[in-house]
C-alpha positions, 0 to 999 in steps of 0.5 A: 672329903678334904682333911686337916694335915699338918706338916712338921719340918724345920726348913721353910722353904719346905714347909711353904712348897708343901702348904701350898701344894696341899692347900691348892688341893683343897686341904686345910693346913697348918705348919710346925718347925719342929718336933716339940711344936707338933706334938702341942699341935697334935694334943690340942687339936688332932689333924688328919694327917701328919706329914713329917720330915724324918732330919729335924734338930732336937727331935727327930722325925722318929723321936716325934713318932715315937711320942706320938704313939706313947702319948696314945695320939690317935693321927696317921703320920707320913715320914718325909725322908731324904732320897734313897734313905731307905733304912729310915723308911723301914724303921718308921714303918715298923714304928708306926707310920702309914707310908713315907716321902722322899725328897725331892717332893714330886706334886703327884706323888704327894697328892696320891700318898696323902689322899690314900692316908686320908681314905685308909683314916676314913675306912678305919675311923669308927670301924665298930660304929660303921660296922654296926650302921651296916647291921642287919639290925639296924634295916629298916622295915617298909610294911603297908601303913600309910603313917609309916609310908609318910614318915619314910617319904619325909625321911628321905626328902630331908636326908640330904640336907643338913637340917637337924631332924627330931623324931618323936615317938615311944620307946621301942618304936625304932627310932634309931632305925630310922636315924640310921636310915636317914644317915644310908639316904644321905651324901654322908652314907660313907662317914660315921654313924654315932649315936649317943644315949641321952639317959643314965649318964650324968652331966659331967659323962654326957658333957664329955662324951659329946664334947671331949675332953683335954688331958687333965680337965678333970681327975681321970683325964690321963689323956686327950680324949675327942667327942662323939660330936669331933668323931662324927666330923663329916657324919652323923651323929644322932643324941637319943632321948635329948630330951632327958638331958640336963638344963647346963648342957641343954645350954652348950649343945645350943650353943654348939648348934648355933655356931656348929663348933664348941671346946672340950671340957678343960679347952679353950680352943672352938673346934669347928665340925660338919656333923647332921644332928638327928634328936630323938625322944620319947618326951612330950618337948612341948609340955617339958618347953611350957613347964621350963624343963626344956629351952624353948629355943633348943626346942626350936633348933631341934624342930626343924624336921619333926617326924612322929613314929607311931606306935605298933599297936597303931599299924597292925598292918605292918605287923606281918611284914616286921614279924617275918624280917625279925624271923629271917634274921633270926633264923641266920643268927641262930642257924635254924631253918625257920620260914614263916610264922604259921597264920594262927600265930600271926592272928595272935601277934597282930592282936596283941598290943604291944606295949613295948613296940617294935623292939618287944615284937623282936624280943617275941619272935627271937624267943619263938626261934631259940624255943620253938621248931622249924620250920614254923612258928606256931602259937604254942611258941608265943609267950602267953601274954601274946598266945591269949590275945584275941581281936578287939574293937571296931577301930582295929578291925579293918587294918587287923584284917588286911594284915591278915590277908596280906599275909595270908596272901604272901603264905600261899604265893610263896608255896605256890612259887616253891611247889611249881604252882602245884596246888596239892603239893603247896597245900601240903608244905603249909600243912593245909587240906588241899580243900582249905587251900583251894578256898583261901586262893579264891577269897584272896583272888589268888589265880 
């Protein structure tokens, strides 16, 4: 995507050739004469890239780049330097810069060391935030329910466009796995994923946290910092239990999406973002509207997407199927051979009613990994609050059976597979009598 570059030479006629090569090449420009400019240009609002002739009066191309770096401004800089000026080249690439420029400027050239600056930013801005997008963690699960399969389904038709999405549902659903989902399904897979946590920080840390904050706004404030909103620029950014968060700043982030820009904390110059905004939240938004916890108008930009993940214990039918990822990660984080849950524990884990949702289901099943013996999961592994669940009620019965049957099925196929399609040996691997076996096959309709 097209970045912001700023060009530091004290030549005019320089700096309009290269402005306009730039601007002709769909970036967004802005200009300085000289080094002290620059660097007020680069603390109020940080370009992508800085273009920036090494011969300047005052301060050199160096001086700059040197106080770029002690300043802690986090921007590329491109040195521009005289032809066959390689010694100057060397020292600014040891001091700092990304690459260099000499003069006289070739069009071509310009566009190619500019456009790999720009891509080296983007591969290496928020490493540890794309990183963790990328996580096996973070995947997400199918499973067999028809309310999932729904939520998917509008996931997906939503994830292209730029309309903010608002999933709903308890702690421990998986919110955040299907924020990050949504983020892998749009044209914005390449950018940031930041996610931002509504809860336990107060006002004036989530209002700087989202929004930044100049040098000196506030005590502490030793230096320029960018928001999670700035950072996610072109990306997404997901506000998780936006529902918690206070009546002042329900107020900006209005505003900021009303307007799609906003200033830091301590600023006065709007800073305009391209950003996705994902809300998510376990609060009832439309009683907290009606009890004027929560702006009905806020509300109402949030809601323009909603999706509403159920609960666990309302799709036992997905249970064997996050059972067994949550087993296979596992089993690779702690390098045991662990491959499948024995059916008597899966009788228990689909019985339990996991109050904690999906996130106590993948506590349960990384315990079962560190304490338990491979290659099965057994019942005596499970917590005892899962170990003593047993099947109940009516309304449960038929997705707690088909949840067991799939999995049965995918348990005999499986050994079936390993074994060649000998029966015997498959009965053996699953620690069943071949007898047992042969009956399973026929009720599952296994041929």
């Amino acid at each position: 995507m097209p970045g912001r570059i700023l060009i530091v030479d004290d030549e005019p006629f320089n700096l309009d050739l290269l402005s306009q090569e730039l601007t002709d090449l769909g970036y967004s420009v802005t200009v300085a004469g000289g080094g002290a400019e620059a660097l007020a240009r680069c603390e109020a609002a940080p370009p992508d890239l800085v273009l920036l002739d090494y011969m300047m009066p005052g301060m050199s191309g160096l001086d700059v780049l040197r106080e770029l770096k002690s300043r802690d401004v986090d921007v590329p800089v491109v040195m521009i330097t005289a032809h066959g000026s390689i010694d100057v080249a060397v020292q600014a690439m040891k001091l700092g810069a990304h690459d260099f420029i000499p003069k006289p400027f070739a069009p071509d050239h310009i566009a190619l060391i500019v456009a790999k600056a720009l891509e080296h930013r983007r591969l290496t801005r928020d490493v540890a935030a794309l990183s963790e997008a990328i996580d096996d963690r973070y995947r997400l699960v199918q499973g067999r329910s028809a309310r999932m399969s729904q939520a998917i389904e509008l996931s997906r038709k939503a994830a292209d466009s730029r309309a903010t999405v608002l999933l709903l549902g308890e702690s421990g659903v998986g919110k955040e796995v299907f924020a990050r989902a949504i983020h892998g399904w749009s044209e914005r897979r390449a950018e940031p994923f930041i996610a931002i946590n509504c809860v336990g920080l107060s006002r004036e840390l989530l209002e700087s946290e989202l929004f930044g904050h100049e040098k000196g706004a506030f005590t502490g404030a030793h230096r320029l910092k960018k928001g999670k909103l700035e950072l996610g620029d072109h990306g997404t950014v997901l506000l998780d239990e936006v529902g918690d968060i206070s009546q002042e700043l329900q107020t900006k982030l209005l505003r900021f999406l009303q307007e799609r820009s906003f200033e830091r904390v301590g600023g006065v110059s709007p800073i305009a973002v391209d950003v996705r905004i994902i809300a998510a939240t376990n609060r009832d938004l439309e009683a907290a509207v009606r009890e004027g916890r929560f702006r009905d108008d806020l509300y109402h930009r949030l809601n323009v997407v909603p999706i509403t993940l159920p609960p666990l214990r309302e799709r036992r039918e997905d249970i064997p199927a996050l059972a067994q990822s949550f087993l296979e990660r596992f089993s690779r984080e702690t390098k045991k051979a662990f491959t499948e849950i024995a059916p008597e524990a899966m009788e228990k884990l689909v019985a339990y009613g996991w109050p904690g949702n999906v996130r106590e289901l993948g506590n349960v099943i990384e315990r079962a990994v560190v304490l338990g013996r491979a290659p099965r999961v057994l019942p005596v592994d499970l917590p005892p609050r899962v170990a003593a669940a047993e099947a109940s009620g009516h309304a449960d019965s038929a997705s707690y059976h088909d949840a067991l049957n799939a999995h049965r099925r995918q348990l005999l196929v499986a050994a079936l597979d390993r074994t060649g399609g000998n029966r015997a040996a498959a009965a053996a691997a699953l620690g069943l009598h071949r007898t047992h076996f042969l009956r399973l096959l026929k009720a599952l309709r296994i041929e």
